[in-house]
C-alpha positions in Angstrom: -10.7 21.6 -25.6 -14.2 23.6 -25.6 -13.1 24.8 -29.6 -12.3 21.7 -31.2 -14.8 21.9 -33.8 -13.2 25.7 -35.4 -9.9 24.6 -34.4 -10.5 21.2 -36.7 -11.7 23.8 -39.2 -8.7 25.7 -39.3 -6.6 22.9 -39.6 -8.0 21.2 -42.3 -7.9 24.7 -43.9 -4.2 25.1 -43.1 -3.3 21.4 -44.7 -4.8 22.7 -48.2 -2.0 22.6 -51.4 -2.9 26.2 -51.7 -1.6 26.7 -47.9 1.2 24.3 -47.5 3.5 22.8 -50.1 4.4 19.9 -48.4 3.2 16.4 -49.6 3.1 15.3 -46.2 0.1 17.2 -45.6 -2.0 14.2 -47.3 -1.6 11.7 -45.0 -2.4 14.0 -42.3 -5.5 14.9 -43.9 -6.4 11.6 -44.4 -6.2 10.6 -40.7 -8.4 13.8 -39.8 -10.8 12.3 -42.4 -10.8 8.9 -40.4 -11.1 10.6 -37.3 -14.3 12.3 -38.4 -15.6 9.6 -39.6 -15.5 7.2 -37.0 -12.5 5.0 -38.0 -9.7 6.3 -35.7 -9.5 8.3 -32.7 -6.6 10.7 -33.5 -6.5 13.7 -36.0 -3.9 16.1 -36.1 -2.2 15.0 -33.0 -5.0 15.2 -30.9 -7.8 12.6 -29.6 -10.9 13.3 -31.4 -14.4 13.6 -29.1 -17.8 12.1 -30.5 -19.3 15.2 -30.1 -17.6 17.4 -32.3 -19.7 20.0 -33.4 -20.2 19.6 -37.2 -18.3 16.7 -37.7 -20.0 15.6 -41.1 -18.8 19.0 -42.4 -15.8 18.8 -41.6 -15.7 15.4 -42.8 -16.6 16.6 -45.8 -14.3 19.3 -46.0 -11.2 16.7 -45.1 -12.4 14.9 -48.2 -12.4 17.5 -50.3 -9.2 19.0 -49.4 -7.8 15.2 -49.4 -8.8 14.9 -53.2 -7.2 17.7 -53.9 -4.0 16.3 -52.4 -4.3 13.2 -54.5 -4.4 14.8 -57.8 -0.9 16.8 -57.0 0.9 13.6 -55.5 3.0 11.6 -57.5 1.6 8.0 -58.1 3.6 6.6 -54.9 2.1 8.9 -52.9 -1.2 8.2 -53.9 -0.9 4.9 -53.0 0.5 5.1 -49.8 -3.1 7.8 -48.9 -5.1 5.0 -50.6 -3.4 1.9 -48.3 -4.0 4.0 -45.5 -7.5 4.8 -46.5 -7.7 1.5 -46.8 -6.3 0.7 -43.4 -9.1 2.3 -41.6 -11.4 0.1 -43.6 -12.9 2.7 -46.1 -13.0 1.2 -49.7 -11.0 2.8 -51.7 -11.4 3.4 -55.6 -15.0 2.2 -56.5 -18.3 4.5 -56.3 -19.0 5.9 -52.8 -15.6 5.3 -52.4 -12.9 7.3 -50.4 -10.6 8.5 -53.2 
């Protein structure tokens, strides 16, 4: 897949609150974060290639749109995004943190 990098954009864009109501967009978002970031191979269904073009971006952008998640989630949902933050080995909760 020659477009992963805009096609990464879009879906991170798609998973926003403002774009889809469902909760389950979190832990989506999350994986796409870990993906970019080294952690796991997967995001949004698909095997993620070390090359993708502006991956830090679009790391960022996953993290953003991640936080923006957590503050809408109930507490048990939070939880579950920060265990599986914490899964992939980011810390979770202190500064530098993952949310």
């Amino acid at each position: 897949m020659g477009d992963i990098g805009p096609w990464f954009a879009a879906q991170i864009e798609a998973h926003t609150p403002e774009r889809e109501a469902d909760p389950a967009a979190a832990p989506r978002l999350a994986e796409a974060y870990a993906a970019l970031a080294g952690a796991t191979t997967q995001g949004f269904g698909l095997a993620i290639p070390a090359d993708v073009p502006d991956r830090e971006v679009l790391r960022a952008r996953a993290l953003e749109v991640l936080k923006q998640w957590l503050v809408k989630l109930d507490p048990e949902q939070r939880a579950k995004i920060k265990a599986q933050l914490a899964g992939y080995g980011f810390p979770v909760g202190g500064s530098g943190a993952a949310p």
